[in-house]
C-alpha positions in Angstrom: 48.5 16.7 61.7 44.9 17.1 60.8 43.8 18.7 57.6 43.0 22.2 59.1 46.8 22.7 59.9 48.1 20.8 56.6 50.0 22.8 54.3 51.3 21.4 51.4 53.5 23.4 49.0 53.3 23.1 45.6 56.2 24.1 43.1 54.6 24.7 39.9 57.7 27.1 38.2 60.4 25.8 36.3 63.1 26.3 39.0 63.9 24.8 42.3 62.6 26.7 45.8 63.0 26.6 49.3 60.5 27.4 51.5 60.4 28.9 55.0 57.2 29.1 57.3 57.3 31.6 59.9 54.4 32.8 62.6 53.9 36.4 61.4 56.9 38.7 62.1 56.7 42.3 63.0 58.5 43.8 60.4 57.7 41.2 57.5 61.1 40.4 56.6 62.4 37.1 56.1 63.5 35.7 60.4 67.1 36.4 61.7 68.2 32.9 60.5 67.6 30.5 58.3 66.4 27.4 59.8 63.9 25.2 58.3 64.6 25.4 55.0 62.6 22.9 52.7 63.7 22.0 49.0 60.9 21.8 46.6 62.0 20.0 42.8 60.2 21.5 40.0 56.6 20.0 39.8 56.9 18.2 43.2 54.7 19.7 46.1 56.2 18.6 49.7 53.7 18.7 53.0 54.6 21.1 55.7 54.6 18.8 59.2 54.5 20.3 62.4 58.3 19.9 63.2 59.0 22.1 60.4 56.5 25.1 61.4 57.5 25.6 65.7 54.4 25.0 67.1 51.8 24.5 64.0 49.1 24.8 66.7 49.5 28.4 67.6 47.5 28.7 64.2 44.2 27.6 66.2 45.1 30.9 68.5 44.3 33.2 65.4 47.8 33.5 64.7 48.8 34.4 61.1 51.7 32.4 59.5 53.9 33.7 56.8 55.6 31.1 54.1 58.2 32.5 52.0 59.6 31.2 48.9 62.8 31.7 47.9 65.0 30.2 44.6 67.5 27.4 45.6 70.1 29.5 43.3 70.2 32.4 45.3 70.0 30.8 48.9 72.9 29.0 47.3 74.9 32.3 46.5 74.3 35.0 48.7 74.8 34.6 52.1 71.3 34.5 54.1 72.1 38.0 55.4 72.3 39.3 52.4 68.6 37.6 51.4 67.2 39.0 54.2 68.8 42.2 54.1 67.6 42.6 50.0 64.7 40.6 50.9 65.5 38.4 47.7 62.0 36.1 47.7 60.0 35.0 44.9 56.5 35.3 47.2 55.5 35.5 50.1 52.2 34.4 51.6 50.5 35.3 54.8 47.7 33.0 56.1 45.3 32.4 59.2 43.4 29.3 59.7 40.0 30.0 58.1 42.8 31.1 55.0 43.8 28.1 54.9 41.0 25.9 54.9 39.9 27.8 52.4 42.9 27.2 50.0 42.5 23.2 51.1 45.9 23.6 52.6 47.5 23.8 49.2 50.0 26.7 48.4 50.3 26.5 44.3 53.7 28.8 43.5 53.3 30.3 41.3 
């Protein structure tokens, strides 16, 4: 992946998260189920490759992408239903291509 599609994640709190990337959905909730789930330690950042984002290129297309960040506590209690029915994230953040070149494909959270 070149560096206009990298997106790197970067867990800057003082818990765990999980992260889910997602082309933009109509009704901004979190998607139907939760596949692709990526584990970010505390002060660790962890690169977003194309098999975790379906078809990364669709970006080039003027598509927007939507990352959400969630803790690793509570996708470990509730089930994802319940997450996505309470929309329990921490932050979500919707991006474009020229977006993300200009962030440097670097996602800081928080």
């Amino acid at each position: 992946m070149d560096r206009e599609r990298s997106i790197w994640v970067s867990n800057n709190s003082k818990q765990i998260i999980v992260v889910t990337v997602e082309y933009i959905l109509p009704d901004t909730l979190l998607p139907e189920k939760s596949t692709n789930l990526l584990t970010i330690n505390i002060n660790q950042s962890r690169f977003i490759s194309e098999s975790d984002v379906n078809d990364i290129y669709r970006i080039d297309k003027g598509e927007r992408i939507t990352l959400f960040i969630l803790s690793k506590d509570s996708v470990e209690t509730y089930s994802w239903e319940h997450i996505r029915k309470n929309n329990i994230i921490l932050k979500r953040y919707e991006f474009n291509r020229k977006e993300l070149e200009e962030m440097g494909g670097i996602i800081n959270y928080p």
